[in-house]
Structures are given as structure tokens and as C-alpha cells.
C-alpha positions in Angstrom: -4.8 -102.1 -200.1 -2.0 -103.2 -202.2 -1.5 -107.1 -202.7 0.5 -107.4 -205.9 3.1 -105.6 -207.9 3.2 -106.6 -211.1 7.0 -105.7 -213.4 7.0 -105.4 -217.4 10.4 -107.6 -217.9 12.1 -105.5 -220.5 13.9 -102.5 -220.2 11.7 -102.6 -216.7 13.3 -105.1 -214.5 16.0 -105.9 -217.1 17.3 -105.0 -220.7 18.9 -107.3 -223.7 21.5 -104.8 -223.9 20.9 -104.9 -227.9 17.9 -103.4 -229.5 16.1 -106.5 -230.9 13.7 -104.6 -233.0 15.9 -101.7 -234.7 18.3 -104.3 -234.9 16.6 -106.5 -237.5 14.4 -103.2 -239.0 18.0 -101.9 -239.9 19.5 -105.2 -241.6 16.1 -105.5 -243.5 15.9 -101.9 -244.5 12.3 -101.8 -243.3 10.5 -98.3 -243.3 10.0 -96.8 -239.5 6.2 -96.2 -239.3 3.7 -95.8 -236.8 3.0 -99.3 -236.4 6.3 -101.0 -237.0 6.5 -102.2 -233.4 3.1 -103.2 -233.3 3.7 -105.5 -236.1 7.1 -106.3 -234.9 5.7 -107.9 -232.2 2.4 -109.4 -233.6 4.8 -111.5 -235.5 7.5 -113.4 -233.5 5.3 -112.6 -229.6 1.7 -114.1 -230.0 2.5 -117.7 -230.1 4.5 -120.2 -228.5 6.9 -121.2 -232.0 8.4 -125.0 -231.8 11.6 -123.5 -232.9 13.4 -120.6 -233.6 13.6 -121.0 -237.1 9.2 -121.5 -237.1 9.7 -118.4 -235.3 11.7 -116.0 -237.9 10.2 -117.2 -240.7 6.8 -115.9 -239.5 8.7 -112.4 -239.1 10.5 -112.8 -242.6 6.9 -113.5 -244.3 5.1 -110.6 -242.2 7.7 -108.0 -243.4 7.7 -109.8 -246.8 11.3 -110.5 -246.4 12.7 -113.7 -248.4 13.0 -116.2 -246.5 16.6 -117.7 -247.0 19.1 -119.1 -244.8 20.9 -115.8 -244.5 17.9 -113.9 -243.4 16.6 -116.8 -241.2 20.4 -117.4 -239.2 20.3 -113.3 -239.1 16.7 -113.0 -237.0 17.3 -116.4 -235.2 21.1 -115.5 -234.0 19.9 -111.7 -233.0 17.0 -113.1 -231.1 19.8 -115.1 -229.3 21.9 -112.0 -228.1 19.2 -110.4 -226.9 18.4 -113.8 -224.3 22.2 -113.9 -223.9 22.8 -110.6 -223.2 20.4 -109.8 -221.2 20.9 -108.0 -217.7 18.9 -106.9 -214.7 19.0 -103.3 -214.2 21.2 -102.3 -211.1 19.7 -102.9 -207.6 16.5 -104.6 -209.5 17.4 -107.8 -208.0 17.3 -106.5 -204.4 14.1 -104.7 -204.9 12.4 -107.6 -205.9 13.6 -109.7 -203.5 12.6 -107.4 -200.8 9.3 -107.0 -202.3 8.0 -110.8 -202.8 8.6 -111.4 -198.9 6.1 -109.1 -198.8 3.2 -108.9 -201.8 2.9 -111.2 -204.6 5.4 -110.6 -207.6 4.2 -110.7 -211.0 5.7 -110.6 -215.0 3.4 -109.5 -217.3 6.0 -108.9 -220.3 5.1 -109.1 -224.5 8.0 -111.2 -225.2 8.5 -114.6 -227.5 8.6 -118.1 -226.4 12.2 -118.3 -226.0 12.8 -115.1 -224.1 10.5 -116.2 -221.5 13.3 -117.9 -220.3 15.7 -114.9 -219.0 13.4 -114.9 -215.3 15.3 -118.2 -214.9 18.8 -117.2 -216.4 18.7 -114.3 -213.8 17.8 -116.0 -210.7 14.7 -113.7 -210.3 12.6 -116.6 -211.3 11.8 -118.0 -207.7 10.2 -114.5 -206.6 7.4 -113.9 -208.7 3.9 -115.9 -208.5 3.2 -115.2 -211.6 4.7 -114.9 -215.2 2.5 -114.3 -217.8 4.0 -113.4 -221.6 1.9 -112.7 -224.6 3.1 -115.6 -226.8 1.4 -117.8 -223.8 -2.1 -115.8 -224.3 -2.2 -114.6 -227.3 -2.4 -110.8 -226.6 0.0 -108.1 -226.7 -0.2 -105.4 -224.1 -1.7 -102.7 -224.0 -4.9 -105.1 -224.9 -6.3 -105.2 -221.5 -6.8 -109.2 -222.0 -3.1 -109.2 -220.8 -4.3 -107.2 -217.2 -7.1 -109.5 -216.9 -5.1 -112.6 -217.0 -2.5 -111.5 -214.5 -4.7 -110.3 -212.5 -6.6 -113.8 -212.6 -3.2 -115.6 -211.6 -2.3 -113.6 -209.0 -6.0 -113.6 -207.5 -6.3 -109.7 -207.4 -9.0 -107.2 -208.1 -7.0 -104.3 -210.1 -7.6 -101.8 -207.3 -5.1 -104.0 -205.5 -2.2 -104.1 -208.0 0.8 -101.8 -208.8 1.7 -102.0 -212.6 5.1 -100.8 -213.5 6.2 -100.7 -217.0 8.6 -98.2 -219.0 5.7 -97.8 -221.9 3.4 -94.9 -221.5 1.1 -96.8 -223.6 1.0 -99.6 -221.2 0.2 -97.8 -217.9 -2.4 -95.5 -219.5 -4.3 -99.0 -220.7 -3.4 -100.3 -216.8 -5.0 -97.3 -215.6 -8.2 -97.3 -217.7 -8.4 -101.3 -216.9 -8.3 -100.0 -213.1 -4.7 -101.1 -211.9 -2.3 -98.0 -210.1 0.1 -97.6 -213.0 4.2 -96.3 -212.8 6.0 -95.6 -215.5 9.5 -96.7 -215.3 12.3 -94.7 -215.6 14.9 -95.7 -213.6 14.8 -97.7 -210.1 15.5 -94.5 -207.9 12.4 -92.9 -209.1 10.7 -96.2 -209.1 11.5 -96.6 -204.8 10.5 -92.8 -204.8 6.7 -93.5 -206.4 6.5 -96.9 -204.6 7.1 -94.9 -201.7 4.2 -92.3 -202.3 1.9 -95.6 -201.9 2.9 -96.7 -198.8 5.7 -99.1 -200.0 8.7 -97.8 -198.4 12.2 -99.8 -199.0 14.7 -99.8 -196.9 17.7 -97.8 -197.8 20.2 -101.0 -197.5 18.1 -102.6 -200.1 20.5 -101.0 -203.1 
């Protein structure tokens, strides 16, 4: 039986409308590789920085970047767009709503100190029981560390949890950790799989 769904945050429930990571690979001319994103977010999403300055310098020195005040005002004011920017995805707001009067809500996002913030700036905040982002633990999804502590929060064996995230990555690692994984695509298809595991919403709920 189903007692949690737990929501990736970005480009899931929401998007910064500006694409962080291309953003500052672009300005930097750093090489697209296999692991760019992997690294990308090794080095501005594991810890909790004490400012945003502590916080791009660790990305200029991973990338081997100099570390002036150009560079560090460019990461640091592109960081800031993508908090200020940010937007739920249409009808998000109304499916979560309906959904934490009835199962407990859960974040489980990769995502930097400061952007933990945007549950609050969009007034989503109040209906999840749990947030948990990998500069608070240390991990990076699709480490199944993350599931575990989610999981732990919300007081859930996996067999009771829905994961939904728009990484393939993500859900394949939710699955083998024992969560029922969807992959994201867009919120119609999202009700449609919800749906096909018993969680019908009603057709008012937009």
C-alpha cells in the first residue's frame, strides 16, 4: 500500500526557467563529457556553503577556472536567476495539494544550500513532510544513501513509496533500492501513471 510520494524538485515539480549548468559550462568554455554533470554537481550540491561566494569558488577551483571577481559575480549572480526564476510547472501546485491531504509528501532533490529555499518561495513548502537535498546529506542521487534517508524521514519501507523524478538515472536506482519509480514527463502523464496505482485525481484538480 502506498503511504508516500516522494517529488524530485527540479524540472519535476518545478523548473529555474534558465539552464544553470549549460549556463556556466558555456561562459567557461568547459568541454561537454560524460561526467560534466556529475561533477557539476559534486561541486556547488554536497555541502551546505556559508555564502555564495564559498560556494562558486569551490566550482571555479573544481573546473580549474581562476578564481576572480568576474568569474565569482558570474557563478554567484546565475545561481541567483535560477532561485529567482524559478516556477512550478502548471497544475503542480494543485496536485500536490490534493495529494498531502492524503499521503505524506516528500522532496528528495540534488540541489545547493541556497536553492533549497524555492519550496518556500512557492508556497508548496507547507505540504511536504519531508525535504531532504543533497548538500544537507552529503550524497547526490542516484546514490541510494539519498532513498534511504527519505525514506527514514518519512517513516516508510520503499515498497510503500512512489518516486517521481524526470531522470531515468534516478528511477532506475529508486527501483533497484525497492521504491515504485515514474519518470516525469509532463503532469498529464504523471496523473495518468499515478492512476495505474490506484491514485486517481480528480479531474477539477487542474
Amino acid at each position: 500500500m502506498t503511504k508516500a510520494i516522494i517529488f524530485d524538485l527540479w524540472e519535476t515539480l518545478g523548473t529555474k526557467n534558465i539552464g544553470i549548468s549549460k549556463t556556466l559550462r558555456d561562459k567557461f568554455h568547459i568541454k561537454k563529457t560524460s561526467n560534466f554533470l556529475v561533477k557539476y554537481e559534486r561541486s556547488i550540491q554536497l555541502k551546505e556553503y556559508g555564502s555564495y561566494k564559498e560556494l562558486s569558488e569551490n566550482f571555479l577551483k573544481n573546473f580549474s577556472i581562476k578564481p576572480t571577481e568576474s568569474n565569482i559575480n558570474f557563478v554567484i549572480n546565475t545561481l541567483k536567476q535560477g532561485i529567482n526564476k524559478a516556477s512550478l510547472f502548471e497544475g503542480m501546485y494543485e496536485l500536490v495539494e490534493y495529494l498531502s491531504k492524503e499521503y505524506d509528501l516528500g522532496i528528495l532533490s540534488n540541489t545547493t544550500c541556497f536553492e533549497s529555499q524555492v519550496a518556500t518561495n512557492l508556497r508548496i513548502n507547507k505540504f511536504f513532510k519531508a525535504q531532504i537535498y543533497s548538500c544537507q546529506i552529503g550524497s547526490i542521487k542516484p546514490n541510494h544513501l539519498t532513498f534511504e534517508a527519505i525514506c527514514n524521514v518519512l517513516a516508510v519501507s520503499p515498497n510503500e513509496a512512489i518516486f517521481i523524478d524526470d531522470g531515468k538515472k534516478n528511477i532506475v536506482a529508486a527501483k533497484k533500492f525497492g521504491l515504485t519509480g515514474i519518470q516525469y514527463k509532463n503532469i498529464n502523464q504523471l496523473k495518468k501513471e499515478l492512476a495505474s496505482y490506484h491514485i486517481n485525481i480528480p479531474s477539477n484538480c487542474k
